[in-house]
TIDREN-656747 format. One record per residue (C-alpha): residue in three letters; y, z, x. Coordinates in steps of 0.5 Angstrom, whole numbers, padded with zeros to 4 digits, always signed. Example, Ala and Ser with C-alpha at 12.3 -4.5 7.8 and 13.67 -1.06 7.14 Angstrom:
BEGIN
ALA-0009+0016+0025
SER-0002+0014+0027
//
This chain:
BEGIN
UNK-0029+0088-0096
UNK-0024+0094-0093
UNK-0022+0090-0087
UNK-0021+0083-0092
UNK-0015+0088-0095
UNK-0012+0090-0089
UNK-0013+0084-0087
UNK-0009+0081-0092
UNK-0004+0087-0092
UNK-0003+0085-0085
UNK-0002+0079-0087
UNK+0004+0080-0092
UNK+0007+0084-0087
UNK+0008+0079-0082
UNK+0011+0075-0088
UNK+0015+0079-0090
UNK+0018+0079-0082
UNK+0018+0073-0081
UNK+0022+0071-0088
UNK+0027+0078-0086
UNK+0028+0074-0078
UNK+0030+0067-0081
UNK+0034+0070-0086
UNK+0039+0074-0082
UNK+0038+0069-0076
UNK+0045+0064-0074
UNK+0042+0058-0073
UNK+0035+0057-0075
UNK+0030+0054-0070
UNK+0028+0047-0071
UNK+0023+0044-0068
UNK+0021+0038-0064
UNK+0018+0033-0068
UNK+0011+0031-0065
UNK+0011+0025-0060
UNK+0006+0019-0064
UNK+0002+0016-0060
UNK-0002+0009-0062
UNK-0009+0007-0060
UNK-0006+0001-0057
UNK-0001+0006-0053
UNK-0007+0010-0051
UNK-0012+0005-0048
UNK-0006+0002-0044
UNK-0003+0008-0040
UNK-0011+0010-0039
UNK-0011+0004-0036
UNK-0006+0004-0032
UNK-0007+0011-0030
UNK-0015+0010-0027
UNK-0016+0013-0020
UNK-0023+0009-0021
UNK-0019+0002-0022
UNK-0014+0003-0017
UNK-0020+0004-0012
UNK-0024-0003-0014
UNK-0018-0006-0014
UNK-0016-0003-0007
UNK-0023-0005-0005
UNK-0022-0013-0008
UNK-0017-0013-0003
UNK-0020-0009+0003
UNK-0025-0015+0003
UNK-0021-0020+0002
UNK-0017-0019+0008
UNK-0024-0019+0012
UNK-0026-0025+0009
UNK-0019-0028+0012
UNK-0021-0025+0018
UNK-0028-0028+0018
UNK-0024-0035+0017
UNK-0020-0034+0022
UNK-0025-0033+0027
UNK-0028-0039+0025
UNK-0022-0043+0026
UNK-0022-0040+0032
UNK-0029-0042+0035
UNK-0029-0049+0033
UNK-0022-0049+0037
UNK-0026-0046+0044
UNK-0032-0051+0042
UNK-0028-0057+0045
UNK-0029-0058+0052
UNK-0026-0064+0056
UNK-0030-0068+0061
UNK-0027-0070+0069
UNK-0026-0078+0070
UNK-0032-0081+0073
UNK-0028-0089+0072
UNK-0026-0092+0080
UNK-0020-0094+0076
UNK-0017-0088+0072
UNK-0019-0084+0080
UNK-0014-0089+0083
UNK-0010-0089+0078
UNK-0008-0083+0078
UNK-0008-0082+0085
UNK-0005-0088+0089
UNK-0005-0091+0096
UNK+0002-0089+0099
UNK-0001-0094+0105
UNK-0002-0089+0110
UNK-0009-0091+0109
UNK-0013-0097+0109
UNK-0016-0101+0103
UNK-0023-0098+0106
UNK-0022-0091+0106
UNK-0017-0090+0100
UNK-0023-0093+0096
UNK-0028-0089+0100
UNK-0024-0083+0098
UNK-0024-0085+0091
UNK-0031-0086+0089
UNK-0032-0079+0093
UNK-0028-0076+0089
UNK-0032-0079+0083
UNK-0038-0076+0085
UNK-0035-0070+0085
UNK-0033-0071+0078
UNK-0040-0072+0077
UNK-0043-0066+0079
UNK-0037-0062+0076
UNK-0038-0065+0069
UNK-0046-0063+0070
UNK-0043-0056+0071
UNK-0038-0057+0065
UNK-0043-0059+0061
UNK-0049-0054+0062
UNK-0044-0048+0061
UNK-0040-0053+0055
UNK-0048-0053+0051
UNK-0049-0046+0053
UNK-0042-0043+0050
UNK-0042-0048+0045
UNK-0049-0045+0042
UNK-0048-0039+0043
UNK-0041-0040+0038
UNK-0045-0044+0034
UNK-0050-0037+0033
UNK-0043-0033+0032
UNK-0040-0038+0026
UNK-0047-0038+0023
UNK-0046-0030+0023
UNK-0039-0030+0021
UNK-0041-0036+0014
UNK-0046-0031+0013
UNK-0041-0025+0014
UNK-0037-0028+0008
UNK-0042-0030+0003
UNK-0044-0023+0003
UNK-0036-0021+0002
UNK-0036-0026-0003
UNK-0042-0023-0007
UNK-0039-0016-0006
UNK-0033-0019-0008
UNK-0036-0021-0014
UNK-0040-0014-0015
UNK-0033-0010-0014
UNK-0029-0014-0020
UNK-0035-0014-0025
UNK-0035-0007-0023
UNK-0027-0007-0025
UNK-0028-0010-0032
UNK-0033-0006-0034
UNK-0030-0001-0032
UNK-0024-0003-0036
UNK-0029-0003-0041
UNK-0032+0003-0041
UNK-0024+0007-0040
UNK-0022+0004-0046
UNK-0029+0005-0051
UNK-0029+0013-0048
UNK-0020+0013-0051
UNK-0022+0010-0056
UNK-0027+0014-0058
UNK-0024+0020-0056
UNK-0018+0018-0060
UNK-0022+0017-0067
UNK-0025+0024-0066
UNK-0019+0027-0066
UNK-0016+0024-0072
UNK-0023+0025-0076
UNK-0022+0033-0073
UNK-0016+0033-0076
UNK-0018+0030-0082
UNK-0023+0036-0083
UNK-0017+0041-0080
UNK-0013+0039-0087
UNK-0019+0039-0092
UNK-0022+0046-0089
UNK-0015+0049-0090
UNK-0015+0047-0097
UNK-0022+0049-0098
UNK-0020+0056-0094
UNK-0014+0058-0099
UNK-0019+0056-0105
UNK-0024+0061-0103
UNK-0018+0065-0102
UNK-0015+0064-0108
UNK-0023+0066-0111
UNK-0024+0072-0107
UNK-0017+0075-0110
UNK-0019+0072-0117
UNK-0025+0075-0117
UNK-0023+0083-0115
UNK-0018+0083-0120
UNK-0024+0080-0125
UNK-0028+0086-0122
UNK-0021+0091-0124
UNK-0022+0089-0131
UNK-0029+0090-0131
UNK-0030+0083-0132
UNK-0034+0082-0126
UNK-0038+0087-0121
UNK-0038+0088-0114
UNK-0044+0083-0111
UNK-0039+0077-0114
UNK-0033+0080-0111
UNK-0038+0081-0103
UNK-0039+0074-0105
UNK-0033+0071-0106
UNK-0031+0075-0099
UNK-0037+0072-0095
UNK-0035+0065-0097
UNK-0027+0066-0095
UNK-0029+0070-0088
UNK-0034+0065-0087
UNK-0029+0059-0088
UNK-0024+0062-0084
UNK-0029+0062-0078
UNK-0030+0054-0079
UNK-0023+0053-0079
UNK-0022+0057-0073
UNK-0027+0053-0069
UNK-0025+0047-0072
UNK-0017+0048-0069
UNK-0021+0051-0063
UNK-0023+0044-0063
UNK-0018+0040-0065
UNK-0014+0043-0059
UNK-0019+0042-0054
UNK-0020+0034-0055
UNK-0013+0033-0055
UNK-0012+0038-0049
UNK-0017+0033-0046
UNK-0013+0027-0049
UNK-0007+0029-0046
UNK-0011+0031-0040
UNK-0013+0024-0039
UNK-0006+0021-0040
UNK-0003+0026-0035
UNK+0002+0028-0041
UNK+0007+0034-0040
UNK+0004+0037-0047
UNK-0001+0036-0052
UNK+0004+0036-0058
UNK+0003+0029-0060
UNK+0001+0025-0067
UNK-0004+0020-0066
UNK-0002+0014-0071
UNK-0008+0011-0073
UNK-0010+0004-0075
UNK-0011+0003-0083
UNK-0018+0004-0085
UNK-0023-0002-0085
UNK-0027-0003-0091
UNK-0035-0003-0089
UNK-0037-0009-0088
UNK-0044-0010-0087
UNK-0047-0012-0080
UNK-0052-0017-0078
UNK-0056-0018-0071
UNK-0052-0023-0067
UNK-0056-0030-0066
UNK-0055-0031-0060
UNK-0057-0024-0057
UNK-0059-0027-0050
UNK-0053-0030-0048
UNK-0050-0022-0049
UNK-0055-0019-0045
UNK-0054-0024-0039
UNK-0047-0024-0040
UNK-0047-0016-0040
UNK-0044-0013-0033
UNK-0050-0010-0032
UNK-0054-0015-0032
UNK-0050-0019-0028
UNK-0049-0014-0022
UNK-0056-0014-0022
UNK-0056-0021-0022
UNK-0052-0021-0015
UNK-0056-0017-0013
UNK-0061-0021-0013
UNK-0056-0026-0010
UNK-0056-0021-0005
UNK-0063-0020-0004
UNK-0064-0028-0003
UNK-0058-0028+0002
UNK-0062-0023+0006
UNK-0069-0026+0006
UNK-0066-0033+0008
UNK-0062-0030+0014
UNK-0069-0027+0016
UNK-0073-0034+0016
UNK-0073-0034+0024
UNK-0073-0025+0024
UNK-0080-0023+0025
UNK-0086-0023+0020
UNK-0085-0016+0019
UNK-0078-0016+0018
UNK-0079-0024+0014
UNK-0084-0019+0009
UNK-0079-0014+0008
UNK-0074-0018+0005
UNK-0079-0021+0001
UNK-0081-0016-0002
UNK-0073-0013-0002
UNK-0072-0020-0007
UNK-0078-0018-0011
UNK-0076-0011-0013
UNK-0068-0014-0015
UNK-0072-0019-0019
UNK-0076-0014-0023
UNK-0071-0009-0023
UNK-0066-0014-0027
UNK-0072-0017-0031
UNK-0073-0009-0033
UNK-0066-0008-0034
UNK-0066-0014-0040
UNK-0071-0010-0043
UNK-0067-0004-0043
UNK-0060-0009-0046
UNK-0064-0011-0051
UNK-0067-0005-0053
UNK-0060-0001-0053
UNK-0057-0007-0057
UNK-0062-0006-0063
UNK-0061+0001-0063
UNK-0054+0001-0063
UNK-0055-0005-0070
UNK-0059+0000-0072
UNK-0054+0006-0073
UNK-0049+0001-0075
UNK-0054+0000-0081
UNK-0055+0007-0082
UNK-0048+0009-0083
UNK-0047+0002-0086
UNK-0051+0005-0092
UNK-0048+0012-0092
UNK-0041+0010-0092
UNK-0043+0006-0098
UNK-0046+0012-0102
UNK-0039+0016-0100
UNK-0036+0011-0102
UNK-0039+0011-0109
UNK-0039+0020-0109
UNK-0032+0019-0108
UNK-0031+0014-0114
UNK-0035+0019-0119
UNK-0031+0025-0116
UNK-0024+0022-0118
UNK-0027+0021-0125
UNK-0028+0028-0124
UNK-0022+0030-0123
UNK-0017+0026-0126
UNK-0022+0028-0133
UNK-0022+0035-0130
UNK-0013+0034-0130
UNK-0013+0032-0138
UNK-0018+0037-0140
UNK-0012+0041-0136
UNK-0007+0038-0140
UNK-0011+0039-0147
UNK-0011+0047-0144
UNK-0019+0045-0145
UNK-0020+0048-0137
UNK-0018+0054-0133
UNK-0014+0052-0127
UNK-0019+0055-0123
UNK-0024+0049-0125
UNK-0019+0045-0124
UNK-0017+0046-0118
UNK-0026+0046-0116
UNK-0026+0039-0118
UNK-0020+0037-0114
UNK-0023+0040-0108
UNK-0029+0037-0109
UNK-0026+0030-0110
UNK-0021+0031-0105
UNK-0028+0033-0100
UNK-0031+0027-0102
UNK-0025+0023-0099
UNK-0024+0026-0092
UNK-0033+0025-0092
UNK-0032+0017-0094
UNK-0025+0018-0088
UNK-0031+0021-0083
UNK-0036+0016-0085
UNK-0031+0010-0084
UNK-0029+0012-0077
UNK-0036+0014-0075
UNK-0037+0007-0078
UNK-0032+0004-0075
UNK-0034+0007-0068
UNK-0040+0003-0068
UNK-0037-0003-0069
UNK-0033-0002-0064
UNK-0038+0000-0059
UNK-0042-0007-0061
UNK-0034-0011-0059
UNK-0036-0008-0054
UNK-0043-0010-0052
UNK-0041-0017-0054
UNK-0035-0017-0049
UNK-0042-0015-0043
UNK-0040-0007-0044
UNK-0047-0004-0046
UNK-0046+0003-0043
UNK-0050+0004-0037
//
């Protein structure tokens, strides 16, 4: 009780002060108003900012360049494949190199068709070693096919991997953006309440100096206040924290910002999509797992000439990709009724919320005729306007707790589940 008094005193010195130091002060401080920042503005510039995305697209373009390289080399194989034989035809031969009549008929045609033996015999060599290279080019294209449908499917993976985390980015900012306004919504009530309790404290020990009330009321009201203040303080420590991680995130030079927020959406009740299974295959984590398997066969059918060992491997490689996806569909669908679960369950208390702050507000517009009438002190008066305004920051808690759940299935329906 003592330490509250000083406290108190404390308090009004600083006051006092602080009045004393604006009234003699030339020009008087203004501050900066705090920068609003929406949702929307949020998302993009977390977007923008990710190292995690600019490392997938960054990956997406490495593997583009090998597969043009892969191509190139391709093009380059069928072009060495092409081999031209020797003439063997007697006429073509002496075609190409005439009698200039310093030999006979006789020995001009002997040398032509020695010559054309020659071709023969070269041609043979031509093509032993033409069927050698071009086998061993032909093992060199099917390695480079093989090379690019697996660049293909990593491609694939890497800009699935990129949209989910597209997704994932902007669910954690959105969430993170609604835990803020919903601090800040309690920040402002318990400032509210701390000064009424306050109030209460002060009203009660000048009941006690009057005789009218006695000292475990006054400890109450004093334990009741301490303890208030103690939420607020731990609720400013968290409001400072999750907008110190938010201005983290956007690499913000300060944290002095007012997110703007959406206006409230009504509570809508939800029903379990009908068509549940084309969200579980259509999810990104679903779809990795199936190129997984893509990649699985790849390796199997790549095996086909490989040892039986090596030909059982890949098989069973295969079938663990198979199970793991078939594993992880269960897994989809067991996160998706969870996640209608709670929709339901904060469905249903934002609607009896909704109905405590309706019969709160009659409270208290009653309690302000009564007021009126001189009927109610102000003490009461102000209790059923706190109650009243209590019941509206925990509807506002409810809706953002409600509208969070939507926004995660939005997300789930978009193929991002969150794992």
């Amino acid at each position: 009780m003592k330490n509250r008094i000083r406290f108190s005193i404390v308090i009004l010195v600083c006051l006092v002060i602080s009045f004393g130091a604006t009234s003699y002060a030339e020009t008087p401080f203004l501050a900066t108003p705090p920068v609003k920042v929406t949702l929307d503005e949020v998302v993009e510039t977390g977007i923008k900012g990710s190292r995690n995305l600019q490392l997938l697209r960054y990956t997406v373009q490495m593997l583009q360049y090998q597969k043009m390289d892969a191509e190139d080399d391709i093009k380059e194989i069928d072009q060495a494949g092409n081999f031209s034989l020797l003439p063997t035809d007697p006429g073509t031969i002496a075609a190409g190199m005439p009698n200039d009549g310093s030999l006979s008929e006789e020995e001009w045609l002997r040398i032509v068709l020695t010559q054309v033996q020659i071709n023969s015999t070269l041609n043979e060599i031509i093509k032993a070693q033409g069927e050698q290279t071009a086998k061993q080019l032909s093992e060199q294209r099917k390695q480079l096919l093989s090379l690019i449908d697996e660049i293909d499917i990593q491609k694939g993976k890497t800009n699935l991997q990129q949209e989910a985390e597209t997704e994932a980015i902007e669910l954690y900012l959105t969430t993170l953006f609604y835990q803020i306004v919903s601090v800040k919504e309690q920040l402002a009530f318990s400032k509210e309440e701390t000064a009424y309790l306050n109030n209460e404290w002060v009203r009660i020990s000048l009941l006690k100096e009057k005789g009218l009330s006695d000292q475990m009321a006054v400890d109450r009201a004093a334990a009741a206040a301490d303890q208030k203040e103690l939420e607020l303080h731990l609720l400013q420590a968290q409001y400072a924290s999750l907008l110190g991680q938010l201005a983290f995130q956007m690499n913000w030079d300060s944290s002095d910002v007012e997110l703007v927020a959406e206006a409230e959406e009504e509570f809508r009740e939800l029903s379990f999509p009908a068509d549940y299974r084309s969200w579980l295959v259509n999810s990104y984590a679903y779809r990795l797992a199936q190129e997984d398997v893509k990649s699985a066969e790849y390796a199997e059918k790549a095996a086909a000439s490989e040892s039986f060992h090596t030909r059982m491997q890949k098989e069973a490689e295969k079938n663990a990709a198979v199970q793991k996806r078939d594993q992880l569909y269960q897994e989809l669908y067991r996160i998706l009724v969870a996640a209608h679960m709670e929709a339901e369950q904060s469905y249903a208390k934002g609607k009896q919320l909704l109905e405590q702050e309706k019969a709160a507000r009659n409270e208290n517009l009653l309690a302000e005729k009564k007021w009126d009438l001189g009927l109610i002190s102000q003490t009461e008066r102000d209790k059923a306007a706190l109650s009243y305004h209590k019941a509206v920051m925990q509807r506002k808690q409810a809706a953002i707790d409600y509208k969070l759940k939507l926004i995660e299935i939005e997300a789930m329906k978009r193929g991002y589940f969150g794992i």
